[in-house]
C-alpha positions in Angstrom: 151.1 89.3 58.5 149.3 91.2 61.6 145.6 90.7 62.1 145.1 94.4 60.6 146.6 94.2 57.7 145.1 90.3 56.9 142.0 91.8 56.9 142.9 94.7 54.8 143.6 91.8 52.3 141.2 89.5 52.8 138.9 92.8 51.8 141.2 93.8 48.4 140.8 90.3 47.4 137.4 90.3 47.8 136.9 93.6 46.0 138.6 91.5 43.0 136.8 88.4 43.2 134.0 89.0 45.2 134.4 85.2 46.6 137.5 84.1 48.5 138.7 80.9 50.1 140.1 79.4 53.2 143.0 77.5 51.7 143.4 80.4 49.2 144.1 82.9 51.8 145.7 80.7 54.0 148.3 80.2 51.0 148.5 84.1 49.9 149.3 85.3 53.6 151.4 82.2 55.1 148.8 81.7 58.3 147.0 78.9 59.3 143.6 77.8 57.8 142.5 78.1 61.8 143.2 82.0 61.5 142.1 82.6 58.3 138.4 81.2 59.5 138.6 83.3 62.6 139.8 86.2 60.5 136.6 85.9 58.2 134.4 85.0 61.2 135.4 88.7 62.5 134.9 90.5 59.4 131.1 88.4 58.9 130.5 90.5 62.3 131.2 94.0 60.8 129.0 93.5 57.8 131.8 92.9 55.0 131.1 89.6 54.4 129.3 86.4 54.6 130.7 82.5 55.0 130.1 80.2 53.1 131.7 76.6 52.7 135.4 76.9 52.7 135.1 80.2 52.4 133.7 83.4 52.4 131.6 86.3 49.9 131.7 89.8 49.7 128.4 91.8 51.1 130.5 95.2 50.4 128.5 97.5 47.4 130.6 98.4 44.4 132.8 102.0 45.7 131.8 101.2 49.1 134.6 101.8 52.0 135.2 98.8 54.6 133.8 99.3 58.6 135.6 101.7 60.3 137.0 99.6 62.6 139.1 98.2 59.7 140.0 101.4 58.1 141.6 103.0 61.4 144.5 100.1 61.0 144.9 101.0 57.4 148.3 102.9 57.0 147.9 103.9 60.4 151.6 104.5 60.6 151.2 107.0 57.9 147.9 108.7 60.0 149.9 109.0 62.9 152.5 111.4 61.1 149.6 113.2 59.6 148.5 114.2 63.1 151.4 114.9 64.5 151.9 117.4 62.0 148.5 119.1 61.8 149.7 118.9 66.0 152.6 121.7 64.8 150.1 123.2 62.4 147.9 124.5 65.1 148.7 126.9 67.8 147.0 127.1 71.9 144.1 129.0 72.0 142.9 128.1 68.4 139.2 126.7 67.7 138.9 123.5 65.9 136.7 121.7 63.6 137.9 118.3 63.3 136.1 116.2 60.7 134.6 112.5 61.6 136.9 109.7 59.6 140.0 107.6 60.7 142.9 110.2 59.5 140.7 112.5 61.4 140.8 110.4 64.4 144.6 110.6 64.9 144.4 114.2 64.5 142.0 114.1 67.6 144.8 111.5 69.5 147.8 114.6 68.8 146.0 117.1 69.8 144.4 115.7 73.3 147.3 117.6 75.4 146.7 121.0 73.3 144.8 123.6 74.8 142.0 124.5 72.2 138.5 124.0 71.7 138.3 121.3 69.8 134.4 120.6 67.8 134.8 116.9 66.5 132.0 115.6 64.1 132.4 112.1 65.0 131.8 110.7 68.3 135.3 108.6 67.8 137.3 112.0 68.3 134.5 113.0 71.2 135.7 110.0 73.1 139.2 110.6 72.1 139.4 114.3 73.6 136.8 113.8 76.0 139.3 112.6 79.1 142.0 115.9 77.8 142.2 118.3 80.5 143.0 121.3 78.6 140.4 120.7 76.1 137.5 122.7 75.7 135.4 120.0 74.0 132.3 121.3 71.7 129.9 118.4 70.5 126.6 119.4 68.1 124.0 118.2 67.7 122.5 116.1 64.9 122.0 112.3 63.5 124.5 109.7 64.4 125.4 107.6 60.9 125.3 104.1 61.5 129.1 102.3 61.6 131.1 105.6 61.0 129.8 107.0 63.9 129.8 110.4 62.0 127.2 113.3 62.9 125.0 114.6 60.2 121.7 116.3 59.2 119.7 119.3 60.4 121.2 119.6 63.5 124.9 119.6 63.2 124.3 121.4 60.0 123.1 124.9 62.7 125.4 124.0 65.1 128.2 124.7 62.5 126.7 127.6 60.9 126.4 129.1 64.5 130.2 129.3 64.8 133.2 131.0 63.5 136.4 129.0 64.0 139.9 129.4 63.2 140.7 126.2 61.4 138.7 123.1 59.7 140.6 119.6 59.5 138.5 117.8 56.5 139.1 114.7 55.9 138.2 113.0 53.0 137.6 109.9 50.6 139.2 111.7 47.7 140.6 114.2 46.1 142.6 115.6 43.1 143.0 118.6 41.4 140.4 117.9 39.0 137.6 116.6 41.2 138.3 118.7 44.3 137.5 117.1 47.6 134.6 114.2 47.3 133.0 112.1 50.1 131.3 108.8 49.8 128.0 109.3 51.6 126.2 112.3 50.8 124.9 112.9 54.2 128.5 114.0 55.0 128.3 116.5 52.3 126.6 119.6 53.2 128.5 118.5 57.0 131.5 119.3 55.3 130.8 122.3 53.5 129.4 123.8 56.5 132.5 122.9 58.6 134.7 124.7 55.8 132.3 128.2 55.4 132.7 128.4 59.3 136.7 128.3 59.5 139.2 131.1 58.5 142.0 128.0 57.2 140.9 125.2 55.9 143.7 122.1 56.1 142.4 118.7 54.5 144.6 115.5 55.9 145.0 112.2 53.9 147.1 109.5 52.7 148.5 109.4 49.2 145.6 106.3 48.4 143.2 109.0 48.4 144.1 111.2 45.2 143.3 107.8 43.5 139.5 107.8 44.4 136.9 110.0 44.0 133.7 109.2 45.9 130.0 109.8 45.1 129.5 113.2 46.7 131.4 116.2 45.5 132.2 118.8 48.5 134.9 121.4 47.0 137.0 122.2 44.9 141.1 122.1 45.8 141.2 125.9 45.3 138.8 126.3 48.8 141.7 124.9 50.5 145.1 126.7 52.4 146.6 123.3 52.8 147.1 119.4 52.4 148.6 117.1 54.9 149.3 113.8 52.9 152.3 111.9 52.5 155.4 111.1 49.6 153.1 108.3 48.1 151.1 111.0 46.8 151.1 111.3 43.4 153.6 113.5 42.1 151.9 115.2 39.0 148.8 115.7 41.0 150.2 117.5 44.1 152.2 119.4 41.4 148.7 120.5 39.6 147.5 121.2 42.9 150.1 123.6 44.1 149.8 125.4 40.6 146.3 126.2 41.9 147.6 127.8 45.1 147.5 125.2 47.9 150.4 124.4 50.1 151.3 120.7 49.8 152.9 119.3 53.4 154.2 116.1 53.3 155.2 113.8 55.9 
């Protein structure tokens, strides 16, 4: 099992048990105890956990989402397809308002060669377009949330009600055809609706885990929406409910 994806375990686990052990997870993945203790060491750095004797507990809040850094290697395969196809979505010349988050981020990565202005709302896909020659990159303004590296508050808030885009790439914690499009900190919130008053399409990208959550903060309903990017482990029924209420479904 890669690095990535034992960490993306050891986190499940601990979202089950809340305490997990060396020989445990050296059993469950077939690595040696010697990785395992580096593999928690690494995620004690990040904030998701904390040793303890043969083991490890879990410092994560109940509904809380693990460190960035771990998310971006989470179906990443699955991301990659999603921005490649938001890449054939969008045409040269277009404006951009690319939402901060991990999906997001691979958007940012197929779209570096594009010639568009591009207004990312994390400062992951500011370095990611910054070095793109044919890029007119717009950055606002505002707070910088700890860990996500997201933009929020006052400032980005008039920043995004100064402009008028063609298209809004939301990306989000979760969503369904009964609780619309939710976000897990609520500082990303009013970020979000902001983004999607400015733009004449709105697209949100995700993977198919996402119409199983619903975070804390509600941000729209489906019907705001002209499209989804997900993938086939979607849900069936749901993308079908959704549809019915007049979204194109893409999948990849």
């Amino acid at each position: 099992m890669e690095g990535s994806n034992r960490h993306l375990d050891i986190i499940e686990q601990l979202r089950t048990t809340e305490r997990v052990t060396v020989a445990e997870l050296a059993a469950r993945t077939g690595c040696s105890e010697m990785t395992i203790r580096r593999d928690l060491d690494q995620l004690a750095e990040q904030g998701v956990l904390r040793r303890v004797r043969g083991g490890a507990v879990s410092l994560m809040l109940r509904g809380e989402a693990p460190p960035f850094a771990v998310r971006e290697h989470e179906a990443a395969d699955i991301k990659r397809r999603i921005g490649a196809k938001v890449n054939e979505l969008v045409a040269d010349g277009e404006s951009v308002i690319l939402d901060s988050g991990t999906t997001a981020l691979h958007v940012a990565h197929a779209l570096a060669h594009r010639r568009i202005t591009a207004i990312p709302l994390d400062l992951h896909s500011v370095n990611a377009l910054s070095g793109a020659p044919d890029v007119r990159l717009l950055v606002p303004g505002g707070q910088m949330l700890p860990g996500t590296l997201s933009l929020a508050g006052y400032l980005t808030e008039n920043a995004l009600r100064a402009l008028r885009v063609d298209t809004a790439i939301l990306a989000v914690c979760g969503l369904s055809a009964r609780h619309g499009l939710t976000a897990p900190d609520l500082a990303e919130v009013p970020i979000k609706q902001t983004a999607l008053a400015a733009a004449q399409r709105k697209i949100a990208v995700c993977d198919g885990s996402k119409f199983s959550r619903t975070g804390l903060g509600h941000v729209c309903s489906v019907t705001e929406l002209d499209a989804i990017v997900t993938d086939d482990s979607a849900p069936p029924g749901e993308l079908e409910k959704i549809e019915a209420a007049g979204v194109t479904v893409i999948l990849v």
